[in-house]
C-alpha positions as CSV (number, residue, x, y, z in Angstrom):
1,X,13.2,-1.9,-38.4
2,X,12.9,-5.2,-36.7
3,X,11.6,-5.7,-32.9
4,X,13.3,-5.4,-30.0
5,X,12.8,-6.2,-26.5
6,X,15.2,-4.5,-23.6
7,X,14.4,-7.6,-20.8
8,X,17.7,-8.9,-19.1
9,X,20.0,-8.8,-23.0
10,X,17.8,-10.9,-24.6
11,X,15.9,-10.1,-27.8
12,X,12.3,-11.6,-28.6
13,X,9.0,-11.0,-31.7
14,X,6.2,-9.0,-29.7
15,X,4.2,-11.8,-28.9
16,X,7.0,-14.2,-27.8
17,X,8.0,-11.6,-25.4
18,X,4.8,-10.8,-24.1
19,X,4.4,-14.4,-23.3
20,X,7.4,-14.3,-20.9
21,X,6.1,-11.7,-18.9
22,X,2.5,-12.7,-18.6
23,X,4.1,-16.2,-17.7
24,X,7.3,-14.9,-15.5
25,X,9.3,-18.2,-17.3
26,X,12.8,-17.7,-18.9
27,X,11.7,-20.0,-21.9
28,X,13.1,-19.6,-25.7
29,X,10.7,-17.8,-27.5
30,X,10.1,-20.6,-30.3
31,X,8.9,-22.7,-26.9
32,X,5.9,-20.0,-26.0
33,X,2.4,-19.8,-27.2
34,X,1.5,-16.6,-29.0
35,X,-0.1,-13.3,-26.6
36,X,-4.2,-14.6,-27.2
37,X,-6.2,-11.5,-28.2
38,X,-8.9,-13.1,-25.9
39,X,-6.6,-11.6,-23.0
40,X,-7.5,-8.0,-23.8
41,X,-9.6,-6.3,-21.4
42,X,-11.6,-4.1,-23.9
43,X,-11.7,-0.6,-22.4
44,X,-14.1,1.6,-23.5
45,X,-14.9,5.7,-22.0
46,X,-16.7,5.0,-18.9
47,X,-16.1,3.0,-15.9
48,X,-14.9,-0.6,-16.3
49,X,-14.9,-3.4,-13.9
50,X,-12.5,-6.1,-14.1
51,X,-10.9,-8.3,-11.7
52,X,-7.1,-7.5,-12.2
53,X,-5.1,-9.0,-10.0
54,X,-7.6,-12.5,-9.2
55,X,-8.8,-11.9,-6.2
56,X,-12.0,-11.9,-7.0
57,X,-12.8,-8.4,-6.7
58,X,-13.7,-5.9,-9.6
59,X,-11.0,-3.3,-9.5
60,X,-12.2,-0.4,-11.4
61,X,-10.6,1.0,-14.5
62,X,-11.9,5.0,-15.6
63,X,-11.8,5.9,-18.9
64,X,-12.7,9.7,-19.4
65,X,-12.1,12.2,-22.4
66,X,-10.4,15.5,-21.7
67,X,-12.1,17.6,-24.5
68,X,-11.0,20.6,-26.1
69,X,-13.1,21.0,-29.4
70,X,-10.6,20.4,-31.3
71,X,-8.8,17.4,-33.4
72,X,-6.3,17.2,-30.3
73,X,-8.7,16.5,-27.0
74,X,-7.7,12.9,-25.7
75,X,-8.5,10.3,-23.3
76,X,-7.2,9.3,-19.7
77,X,-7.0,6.3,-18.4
78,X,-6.6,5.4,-14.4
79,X,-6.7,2.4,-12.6
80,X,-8.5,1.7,-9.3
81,X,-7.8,-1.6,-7.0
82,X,-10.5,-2.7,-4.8
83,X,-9.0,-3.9,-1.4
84,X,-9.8,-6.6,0.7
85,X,-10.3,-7.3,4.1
86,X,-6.9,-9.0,4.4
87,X,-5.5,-6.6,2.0
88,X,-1.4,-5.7,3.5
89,X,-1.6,-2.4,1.8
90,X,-5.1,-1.6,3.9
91,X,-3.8,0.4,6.9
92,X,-6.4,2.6,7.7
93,X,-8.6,4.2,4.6
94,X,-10.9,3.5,2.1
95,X,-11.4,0.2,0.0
96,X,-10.3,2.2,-3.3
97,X,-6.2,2.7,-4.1
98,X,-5.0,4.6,-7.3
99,X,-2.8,1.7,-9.4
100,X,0.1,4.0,-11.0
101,X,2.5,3.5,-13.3
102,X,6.0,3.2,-12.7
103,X,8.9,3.6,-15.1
104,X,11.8,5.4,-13.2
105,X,11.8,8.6,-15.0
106,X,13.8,11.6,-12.6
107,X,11.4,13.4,-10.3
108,X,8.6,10.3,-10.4
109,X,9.6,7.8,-7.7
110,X,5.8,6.6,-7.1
111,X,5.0,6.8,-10.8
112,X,2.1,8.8,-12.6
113,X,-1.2,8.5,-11.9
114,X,-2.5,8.5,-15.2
115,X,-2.3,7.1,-18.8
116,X,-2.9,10.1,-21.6
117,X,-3.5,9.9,-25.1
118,X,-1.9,11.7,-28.1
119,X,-4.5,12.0,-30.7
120,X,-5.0,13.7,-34.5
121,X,-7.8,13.7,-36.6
122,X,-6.7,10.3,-38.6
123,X,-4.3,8.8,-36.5
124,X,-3.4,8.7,-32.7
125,X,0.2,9.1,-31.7
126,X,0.2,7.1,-27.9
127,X,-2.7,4.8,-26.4
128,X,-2.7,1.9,-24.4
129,X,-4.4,-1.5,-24.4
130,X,-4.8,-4.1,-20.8
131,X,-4.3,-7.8,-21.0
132,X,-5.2,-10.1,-18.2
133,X,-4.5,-13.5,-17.6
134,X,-5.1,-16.1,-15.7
135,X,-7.0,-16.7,-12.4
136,X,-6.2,-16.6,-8.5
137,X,-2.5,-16.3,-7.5
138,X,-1.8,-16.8,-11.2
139,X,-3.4,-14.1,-12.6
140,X,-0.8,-11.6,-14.1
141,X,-1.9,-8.0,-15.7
142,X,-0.2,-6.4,-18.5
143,X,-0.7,-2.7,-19.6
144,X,0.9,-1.8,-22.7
145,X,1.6,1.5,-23.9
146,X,1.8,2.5,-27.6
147,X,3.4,5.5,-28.5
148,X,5.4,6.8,-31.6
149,X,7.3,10.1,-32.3
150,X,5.5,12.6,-34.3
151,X,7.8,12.7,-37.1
152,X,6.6,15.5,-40.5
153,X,3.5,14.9,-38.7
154,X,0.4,13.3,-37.2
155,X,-0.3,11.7,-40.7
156,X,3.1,10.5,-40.6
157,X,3.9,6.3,-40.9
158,X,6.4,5.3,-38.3
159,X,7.6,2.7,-35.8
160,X,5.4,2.1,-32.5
161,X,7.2,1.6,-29.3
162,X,4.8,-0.7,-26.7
163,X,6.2,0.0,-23.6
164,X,5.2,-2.8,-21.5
165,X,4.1,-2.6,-17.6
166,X,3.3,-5.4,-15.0
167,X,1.0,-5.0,-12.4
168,X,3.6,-5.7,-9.3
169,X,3.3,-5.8,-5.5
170,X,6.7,-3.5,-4.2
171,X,8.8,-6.8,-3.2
172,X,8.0,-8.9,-6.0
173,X,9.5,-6.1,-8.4
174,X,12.5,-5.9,-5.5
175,X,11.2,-3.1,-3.4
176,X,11.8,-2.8,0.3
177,X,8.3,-2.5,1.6
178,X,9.3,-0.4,4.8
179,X,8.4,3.4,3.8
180,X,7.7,5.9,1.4
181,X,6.7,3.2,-1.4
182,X,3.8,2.2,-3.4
183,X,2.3,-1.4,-2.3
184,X,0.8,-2.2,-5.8
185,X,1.6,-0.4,-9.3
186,X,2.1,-1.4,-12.9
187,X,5.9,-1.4,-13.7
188,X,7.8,-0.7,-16.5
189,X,9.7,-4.3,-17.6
190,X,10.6,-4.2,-21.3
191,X,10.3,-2.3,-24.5
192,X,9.1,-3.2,-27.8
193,X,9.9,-1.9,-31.2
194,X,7.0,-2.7,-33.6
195,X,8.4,-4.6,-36.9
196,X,6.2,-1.8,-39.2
197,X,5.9,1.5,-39.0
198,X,1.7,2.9,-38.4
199,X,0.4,6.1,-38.4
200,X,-1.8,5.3,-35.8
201,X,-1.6,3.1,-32.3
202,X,-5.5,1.5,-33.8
203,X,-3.8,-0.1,-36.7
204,X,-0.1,-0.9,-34.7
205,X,-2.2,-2.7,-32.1
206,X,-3.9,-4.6,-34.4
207,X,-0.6,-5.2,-36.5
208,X,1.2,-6.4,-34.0
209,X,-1.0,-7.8,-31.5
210,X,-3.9,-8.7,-33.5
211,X,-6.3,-7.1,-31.4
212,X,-8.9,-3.9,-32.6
213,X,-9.7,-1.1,-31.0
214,X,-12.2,-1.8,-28.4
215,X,-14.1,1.6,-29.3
216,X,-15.6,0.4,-31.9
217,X,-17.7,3.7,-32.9
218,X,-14.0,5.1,-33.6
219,X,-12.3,4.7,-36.7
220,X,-8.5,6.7,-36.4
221,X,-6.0,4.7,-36.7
């Protein structure tokens, strides 16, 4: 099965296409550099400071495991942007606003507030990895989700879809900032079919993307 990418009709490889959208340009894909690995913000369980969206402030990504003693516990991710003084999403509150994710499913008009895995013993079904770029007004953030249908099973080898989000202020993703929105989330802008199929979202990110698992102490794929 060859990739795909659902991004105004047009069709681009994985890294091509996520050089548009870290770089916002309608160029051919042949004409962009490849997605550097260097980009990825390696996420590991814990709290993680990183300056998102280049303001200079470390935003705050959690990484926590929901355990269950079993083969089937998994991890959730949240994001966490640190506000400043200036900040027009400030109002009246605390420095600290949740980042969710957006991708216009029924019932979810502000998004979700959190990223969860799908995990076996050898292989896990949906994770995500966070690329950054860039520095100051030019800074753009991607999160990409991996995520594959179960198929005979967890052991099973099949195409990844990478579900690709963009940290976007409301108006820039053509939202009327006036009420009852959210000033700052990552939204959904394109999907990506893997070229191979993986048992694992370890070994698809690495496939694809070139990059390894940040947990390093982890060896599913």
């Amino acid at each position: 099965m060859g990739r795909r990418i659902v991004c105004q009709g047009a069709r681009w490889g994985v890294a091509a296409a996520l050089a548009v959208f870290m770089s916002g340009q309608p160029a051919l894909a042949d004409q962009l550099p490849r997605l550097d690995p260097q980009d990825l913000v390696p996420l590991v369980h814990g709290p993680n400071l990183v300056d998102l969206d280049g303001d200079g402030r470390k935003d705050l990504v959690v990484k926590s495991r929901w355990e269950i003693n079993g083969p089937h516990s998994a991890s959730v991710y949240s994001v966490h942007r640190r506000l400043g003084p200036n900040d027009p999403f400030r109002y009246e509150g605390p420095d600290w606003h949740l980042v969710p994710f957006i991708d216009g499913r029924p019932g979810h008009p502000h998004g979700v507030e959190s990223i969860v895995t799908h995990e076996g013993a050898d292989c896990i079904l949906r994770d995500v990895r966070l690329f950054t770029h860039g520095k100051g007004a030019r800074a753009e953030t991607l999160a990409i989700i991996a995520e594959r249908e179960g198929g005979e099973g967890f052991s099973d080898e099949r195409p990844f879809t990478f579900r690709v989000f963009k940290w976007q202020r409301a108006k820039d993703a053509g939202v009327e900032e006036s009420q009852n929105f959210v000033g700052v989330a990552f939204r959904l802008v394109g999907e990506v079919t893997s070229k191979k199929a993986y048992c694992g979202a370890n070994e698809a990110f690495h496939g694809e993307f070139g990059v390894s698992n940040p947990e390093s102490n982890d060896d599913r794929r």
